[in-house]
C-alpha positions as CSV (number, residue, x, y, z in Angstrom):
1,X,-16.9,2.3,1.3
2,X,-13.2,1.7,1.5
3,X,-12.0,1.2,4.9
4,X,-9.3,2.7,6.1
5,X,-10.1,5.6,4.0
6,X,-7.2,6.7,1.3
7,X,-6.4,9.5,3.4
8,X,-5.9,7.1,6.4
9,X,-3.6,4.7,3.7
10,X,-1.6,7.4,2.5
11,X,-0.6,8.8,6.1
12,X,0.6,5.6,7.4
13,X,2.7,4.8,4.0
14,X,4.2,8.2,4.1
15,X,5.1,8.0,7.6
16,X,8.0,6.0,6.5
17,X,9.4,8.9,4.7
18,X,12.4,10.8,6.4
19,X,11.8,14.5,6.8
20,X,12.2,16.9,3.8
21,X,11.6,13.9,2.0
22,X,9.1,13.7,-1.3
23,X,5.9,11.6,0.1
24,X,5.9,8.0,-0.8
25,X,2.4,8.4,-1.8
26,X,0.8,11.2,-3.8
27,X,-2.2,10.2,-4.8
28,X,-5.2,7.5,-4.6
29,X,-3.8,6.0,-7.9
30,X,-0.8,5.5,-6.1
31,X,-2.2,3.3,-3.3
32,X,-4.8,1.3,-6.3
33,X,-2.2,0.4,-8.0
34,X,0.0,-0.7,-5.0
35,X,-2.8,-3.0,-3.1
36,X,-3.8,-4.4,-6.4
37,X,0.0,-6.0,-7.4
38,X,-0.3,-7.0,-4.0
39,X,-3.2,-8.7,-4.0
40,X,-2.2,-10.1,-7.3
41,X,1.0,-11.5,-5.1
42,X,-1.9,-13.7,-2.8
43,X,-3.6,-14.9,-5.9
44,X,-0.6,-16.2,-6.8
45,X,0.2,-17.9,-3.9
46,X,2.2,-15.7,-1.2
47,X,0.8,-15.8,1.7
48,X,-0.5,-13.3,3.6
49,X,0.8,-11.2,6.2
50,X,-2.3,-10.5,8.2
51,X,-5.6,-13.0,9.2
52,X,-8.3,-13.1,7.4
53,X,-9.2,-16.2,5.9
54,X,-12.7,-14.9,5.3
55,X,-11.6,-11.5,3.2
56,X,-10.9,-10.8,-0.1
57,X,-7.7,-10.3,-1.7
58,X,-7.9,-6.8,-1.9
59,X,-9.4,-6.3,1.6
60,X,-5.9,-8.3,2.8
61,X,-3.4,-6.6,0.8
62,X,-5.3,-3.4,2.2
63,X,-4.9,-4.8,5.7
64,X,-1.4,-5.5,5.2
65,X,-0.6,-1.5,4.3
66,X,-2.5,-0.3,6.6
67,X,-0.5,-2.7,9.5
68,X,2.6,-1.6,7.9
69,X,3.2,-5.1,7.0
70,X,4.0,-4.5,3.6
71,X,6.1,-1.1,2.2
72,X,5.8,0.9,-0.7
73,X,8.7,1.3,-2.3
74,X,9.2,5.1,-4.1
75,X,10.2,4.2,-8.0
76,X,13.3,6.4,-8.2
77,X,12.6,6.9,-12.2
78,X,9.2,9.2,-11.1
79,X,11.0,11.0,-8.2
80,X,13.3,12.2,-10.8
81,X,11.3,13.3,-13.3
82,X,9.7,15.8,-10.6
């Protein structure tokens, strides 16, 4: 089991959005495909933003969300075609 929980992910991403705003997130394929090119990022190289020398990729690119570490960005081209 995924912990935090998607539900727990996607409150803390869309905190960062500004009232009356669209949420960052929508959906669970939303936050998949975000800590996955993120964890992609470490495998490359970057370092990560939170400990855990011990923990997967995705388990630290998960971490990082969750801490607010890392941002998801909305991709204006979707928020338009809404």
């Amino acid at each position: 089991m995924l912990h935090p929980s998607y539900t727990d992910l996607m409150q803390v991403v869309n905190e960062q959005a500004d009232e009356g705003e669209h949420p960052v997130i929508q959906s669970r394929y939303s936050i998949v495909m975000a800590t996955s090119k993120r964890a992609r990022q470490i495998i490359a190289g970057e370092k990560p933003l939170v400990d855990g020398n011990e923990k997967k990729y995705l388990s630290l690119a998960i971490d990082e969300l969750y801490n607010k570490k890392i941002h998801i960005i909305a991709d204006e081209d979707s928020q338009e075609n809404n």
